[in-house]
C-alpha positions, 0 to 999 in steps of 0.5 A: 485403893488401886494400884492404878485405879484412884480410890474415889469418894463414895458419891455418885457425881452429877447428884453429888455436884448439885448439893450446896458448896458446904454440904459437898465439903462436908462428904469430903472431909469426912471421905479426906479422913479415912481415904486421904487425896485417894491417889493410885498407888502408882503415884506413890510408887513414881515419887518413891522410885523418883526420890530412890533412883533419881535424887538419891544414887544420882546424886550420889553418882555424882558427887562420887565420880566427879570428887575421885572417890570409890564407886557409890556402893562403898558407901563407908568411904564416902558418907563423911566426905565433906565434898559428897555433902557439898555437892548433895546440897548442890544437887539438891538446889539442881533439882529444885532449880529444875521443878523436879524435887519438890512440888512436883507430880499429880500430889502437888497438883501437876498431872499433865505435865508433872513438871512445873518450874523449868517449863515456866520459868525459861519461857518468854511472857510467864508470871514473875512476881518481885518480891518488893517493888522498892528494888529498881530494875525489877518493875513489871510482872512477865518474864522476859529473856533477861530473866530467862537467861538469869535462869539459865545461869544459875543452871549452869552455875550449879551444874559447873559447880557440881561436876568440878573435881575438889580443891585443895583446902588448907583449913580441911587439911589441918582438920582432917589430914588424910582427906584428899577429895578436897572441897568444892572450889569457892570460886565456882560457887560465887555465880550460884550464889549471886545470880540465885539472889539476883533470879530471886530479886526479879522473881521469889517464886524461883528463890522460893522453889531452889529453896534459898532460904536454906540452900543459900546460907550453906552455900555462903558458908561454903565460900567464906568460912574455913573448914571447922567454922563452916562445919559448926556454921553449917550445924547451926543452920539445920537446928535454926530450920528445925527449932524453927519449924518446931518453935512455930508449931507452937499455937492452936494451927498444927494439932489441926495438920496432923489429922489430914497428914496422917490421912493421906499417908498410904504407909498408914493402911488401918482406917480406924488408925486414921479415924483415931486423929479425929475427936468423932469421926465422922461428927466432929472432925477436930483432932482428937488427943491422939492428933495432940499427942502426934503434934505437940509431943511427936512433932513440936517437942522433938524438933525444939529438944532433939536439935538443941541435944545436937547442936550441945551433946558431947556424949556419944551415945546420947548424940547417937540417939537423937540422930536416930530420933531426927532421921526417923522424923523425917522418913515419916514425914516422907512416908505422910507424901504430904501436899507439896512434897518435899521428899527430896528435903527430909532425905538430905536433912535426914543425911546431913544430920548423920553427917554434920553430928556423927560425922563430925561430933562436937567431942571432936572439936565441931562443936558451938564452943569450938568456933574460932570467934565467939563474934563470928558464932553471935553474928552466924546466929543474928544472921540466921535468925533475922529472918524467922523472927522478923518473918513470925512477928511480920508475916506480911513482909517474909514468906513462910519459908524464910520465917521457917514455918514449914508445914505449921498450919499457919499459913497464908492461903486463898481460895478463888470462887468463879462465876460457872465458866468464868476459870475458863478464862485463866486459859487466856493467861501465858503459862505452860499448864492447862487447869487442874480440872482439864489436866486431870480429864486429859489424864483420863478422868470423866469430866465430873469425877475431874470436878469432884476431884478437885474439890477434894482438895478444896475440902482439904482446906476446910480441914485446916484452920484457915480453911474454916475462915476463908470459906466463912467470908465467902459465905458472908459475901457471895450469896450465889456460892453454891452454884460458884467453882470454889478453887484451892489457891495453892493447885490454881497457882501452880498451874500460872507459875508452875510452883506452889509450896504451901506460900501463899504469898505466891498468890497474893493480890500482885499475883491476881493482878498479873493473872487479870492482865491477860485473863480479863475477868468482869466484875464478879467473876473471879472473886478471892479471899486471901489470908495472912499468917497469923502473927505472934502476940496476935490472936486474929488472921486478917483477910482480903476478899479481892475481884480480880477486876476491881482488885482489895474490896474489903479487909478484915480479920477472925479470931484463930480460936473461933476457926479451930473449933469449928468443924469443917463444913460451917454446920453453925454458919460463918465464924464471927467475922470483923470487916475493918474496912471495905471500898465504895467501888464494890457495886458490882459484887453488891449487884450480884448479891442483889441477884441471888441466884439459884442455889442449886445449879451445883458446880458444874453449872 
């Protein structure tokens, strides 16, 4: 891999392009395994001097020069003041706001331009999506200049928030006597946190990209709990996102993420290293021990045990350890750069877990048992996890954000199959990026090595549970799929709303709806399996196969245990499937199948 130059799959194009859609992804997987997306260092380098320069010594900046405290480089003086910490969430929820945290740059499918977010949410006539239709004042699925002044609100709410000098807070004072940095002033905070749920009201993609499921109980606490009880409140919400994240983990869906994680990390320079998460590179390309190994015992264990260590521990050695076990938990999953990276992320949960545990220990009077009321300790912990519960056992009613599924595996997904030259059509959608094919040949790349770049990441789909059963529907129902464009959802979605995060909420059937409204597809052209989350207590994932003419055309689900262990590429044919329901008005797509075109016109057909 070059410093400038992409490492490209060994393939010459227009043959490779030819081959049938299985057959291409099955050379892609075995290339993801050894070589990752096969970006320029480059790029890695943007993201790493990004993360140092702007996000870190920014904020750091900042929240040091507007809270009167000594220059960024005493860092002994600053690290356990409350303020800093206050104002890194607040930055934090800035960048987010902004698109330039995370999902942002060619990794998470933005090369020209690299910044999605602001670019489509202050413009008139882009796609917004409500989270549910019952909440009045919110119909409709294009952004208007009432909700692009809601977004410039919230903007300018966290940024007045942000640059404001501390207050004086007398719960800190009794707590920590000789602080005199203050805390942010709560009433500055009660316009982020109102016009951060009314943006989300009218559209989830930008509750979803400020991270709110996180940012915004921390921001409640900030405003209505006194500075003990905010401290232990706050400690509360890092172990529920951990325990959270870890306790999801649990099932047949990660040991499958690792492998492609790990693949992709270019801080991983062995190849047989990466071989090495795979049960037969290249023959078989489930995970191997290793892979179990990394996921359950490296992943899973650390983030149910090590919080739980945290949120108890009054033993300073033991607390010290354990922080040190979750700060390297989350420099490794940044140095993994995975898909939607969310660096920005694990820097601050990396920080925030030096600060809250060491920074204010439980031997200290910061611990659970330390609350002021055992009712307000039960109702921080129901409310807390309200929704991962509710999200885990209804996937179909929370996003796997809020239910704190992050980076499981188990997640709802798409893929798109357009008829040749039908995704032009997108191209009629109001939005602010071109496709991902066009922004990467723009970029510099041959039109074909665009092409071949872009099934790359269709193939990294195939390496995940999921993937093994949307393309097992797209085999059952599209006869014509080897002369198709297969498109990843999660890339095609951001270049519509301009963020993707791994939720394919995002690009359910209100989205596809919204994108026909302008894009006006025929029958048959743009046709969509979209899948949900797997629930708990249940061992299928049901699917939708949507036209994005004709909207729901049949429903069903697989078994999760026929997906993962399978290969990538299908070499048995679909998964058993189970239709539970189609509809009569699916002719079109039936006609098509009737036709059955030549399977050998290859993608770019």
């Amino acid at each position: 891999m070059g410093f400038i130059e992409p490492d490209l799959p060994a393939v010459e194009p227009e043959q490779f392009l030819r081959l049938p859609l299985m057959e291409r992804m099955r050379i892609l997987a075995v290339n993801w395994a050894e070589h990752g997306f096969g970006s320029p260092r480059m790029v890695h380098t943007i993201y790493i001097l990004k993360l140092i320069v702007l996000y870190a010594l920014g904020g750091i900046v900042v929240a040091t020069t507007t809270s009167h405290l000594p220059a960024f480089w005493h860092v002994s003086q600053w690290w356990n003041q409350p303020i800093v910490y206050q104002k890194a969430i607040l930055w934090t929820v800035l960048l987010e706001s902004i698109g330039i945290a995370g999902s942002w740059g060619p990794l998470a499918g933005k090369v020209k331009p690299m910044t999605g977010g602001i670019l489509f949410w202050a413009r008139p006539r882009t796609i917004r999506l409500r989270p549910w239709a019952w909440v009045p004042f919110t119909a409709g699925d294009r952004r208007g200049w009432f909700d692009i002044t809601l977004y410039a609100g919230l903007l300018v709410g966290v940024i007045v928030a942000l640059v404001s000098p501390g207050v004086h807070s007398d719960s800190l004072s009794a707590a920590v006597p000789d602080n005199t940095s203050g805390l942010v002033n709560p009433v500055l905070l009660i316009a982020p946190i109102v016009l951060l749920i009314l943006n989300g009201l009218r559209d989830k993609t930008i509750f979803l990209g400020a991270r709110g499921e996180q940012y915004l109980p921390a921001l409640f606490f900030f405003v209505v709990l006194p500075f003990v009880d905010m401290i232990i409140a706050l400690k509360l919400l890092i172990v529920v996102v951990w325990v959270g994240a870890g306790v999801s983990k649990f099932g047949k869906h990660f040991a499958l993420v690792v492998p492609p994680m790990v693949s992709n990390s270019p801080s991983v320079p062995f190849t047989w290293f990466k071989r090495a998460h795979y049960r037969d590179f290249p023959r078989d390309l489930r995970p191997s021990r290793i892979a179990d190994v990394m996921a359950h015992v490296g992943g899973t264990t650390v983030e149910v045990i090590t919080p739980l260590v945290l949120l108890f521990s009054t033993n300073r050695w033991l607390t010290l350890a354990a922080v040190a076990v979750m700060v390297v938990f989350h420099l490794f999953i940044v140095s993994t750069f995975p898909l939607a990276v969310p660096l920005e992320w694990n820097v601050l949960f990396a920080y925030a877990t030096v600060f809250l545990f060491l920074g204010f220990p439980n031997w200290q009077g910061y611990g659970l048992f330390d609350i002021s009321s055992p009712w307000l300790a039960a109702a921080l912990i129901a409310g807390l996890l309200f929704f991962p519960i509710l999200g885990n056992f209804r996937p179909d009613k929370v996003s796997f954000l809020p239910s704190m599924r992050q980076y499981a595996g188990n997640w709802a997904s798409a893929v798109w199959a357009f008829t040749p030259g039908a995704e032009g059509k997108l191209d009629r959608v109001t939005r602010t990026a071109k496709n991902q094919v066009d922004q990467f040949v723009e970029f510099g790349y041959e039109p074909q090595w665009a092409e071949v770049t872009m099934q790359q990441v269709t193939a990294w789909r195939t390496m995940h549970s999921q993937g093994r059963g949307l393309f097992s529907v797209l085999l059952k129902n599209l006869p014509d799929i080897d002369s198709r464009t297969v498109r990843e959802g999660e890339f095609l979605c951001n270049s519509v709303i301009g963020f993707n995060f791994g939720d394919g909420h995002l690009h359910n059937a209100d989205f596809i709806a919204a994108v026909q409204r302008e894009a006006c597809f025929e029958p048959g052209e743009a046709v969509v399996v979209w899948v949900e989350s797997q629930a708990w207590g249940s061992a299928v994932q049901h699917y939708q196969v949507i036209d994005a003419a004709l909207g729901v055309i049949e429903r069903g689900t697989w078994r999760v245990a026929d997906a993962v262990a399978e290969q990538p590429w299908l070499p048995n044919g679909p998964i058993p499937l189970t239709v539970t329901w189609t509809t009569p008005n699916a002719r079109p797509v039936a006609e098509m199948r009737d036709r059955r075109q030549d399977h050998g016109h290859g993608a770019l057909a």
